[in-house]
N, C-alpha and C positions, 0 to 999 in steps of 0.2 A: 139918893136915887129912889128908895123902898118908900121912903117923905112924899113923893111926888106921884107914886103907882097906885099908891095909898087914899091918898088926896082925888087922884084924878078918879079914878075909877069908883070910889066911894059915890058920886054923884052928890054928897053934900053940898050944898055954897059954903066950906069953911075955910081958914086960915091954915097956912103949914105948919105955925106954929100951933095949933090945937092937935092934929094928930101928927107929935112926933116923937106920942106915946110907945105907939107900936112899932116903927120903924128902930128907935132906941132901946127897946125890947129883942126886938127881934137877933138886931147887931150882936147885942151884948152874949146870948146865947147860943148863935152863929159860930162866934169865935171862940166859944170857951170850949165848944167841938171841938173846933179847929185844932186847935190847943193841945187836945188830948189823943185827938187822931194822928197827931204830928208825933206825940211822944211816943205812943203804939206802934208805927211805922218805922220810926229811927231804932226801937230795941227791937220787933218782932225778926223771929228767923224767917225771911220768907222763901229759905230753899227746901223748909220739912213741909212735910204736909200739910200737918194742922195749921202751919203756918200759911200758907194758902188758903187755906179752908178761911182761917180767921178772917182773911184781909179781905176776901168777899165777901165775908158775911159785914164786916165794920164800914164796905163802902155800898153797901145796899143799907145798911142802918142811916148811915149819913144823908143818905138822898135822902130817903122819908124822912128824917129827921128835918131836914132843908124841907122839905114838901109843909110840915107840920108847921117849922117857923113862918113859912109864906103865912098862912092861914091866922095862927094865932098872932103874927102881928097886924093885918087887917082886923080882927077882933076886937083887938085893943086900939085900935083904928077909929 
């Protein structure tokens, strides 16, 4: 899908296969987030405090972090 966003919007005339540099970039560090935000979530307490505290601050990390991947996989685009 990120192949085709990438592609179309770029306004190049190229092939999916040329930019599916960044789209395959993008993934790979998308989910390695994923990954780790998952394991944060399953051990964090989130009835204490800081435990709350955390969990907002790890899912306003993640959106910019997502915001970021947009970007630098067009880049690599």
């Amino acid at each position: 899908m990120f192949a085709l966003i990438y592609n179309i919007l770029s306004g190049c005339p190229d092939t999916i296969q040329n930019s599916m540099g960044g789209p395959l970039c993008r993934n790979r560090f998308y989910y390695d987030c994923l990954i780790w935000l998952t394991l944060y979530f399953s051990l964090a307490k989130p009835y204490s405090a800081y435990g709350i505290a955390g969990s907002l601050v790890l899912i306003l990390l993640w959106v910019n972090y997502s915001c970021l991947l947009l970007f630098i996989g067009a880049e690599f685009t």
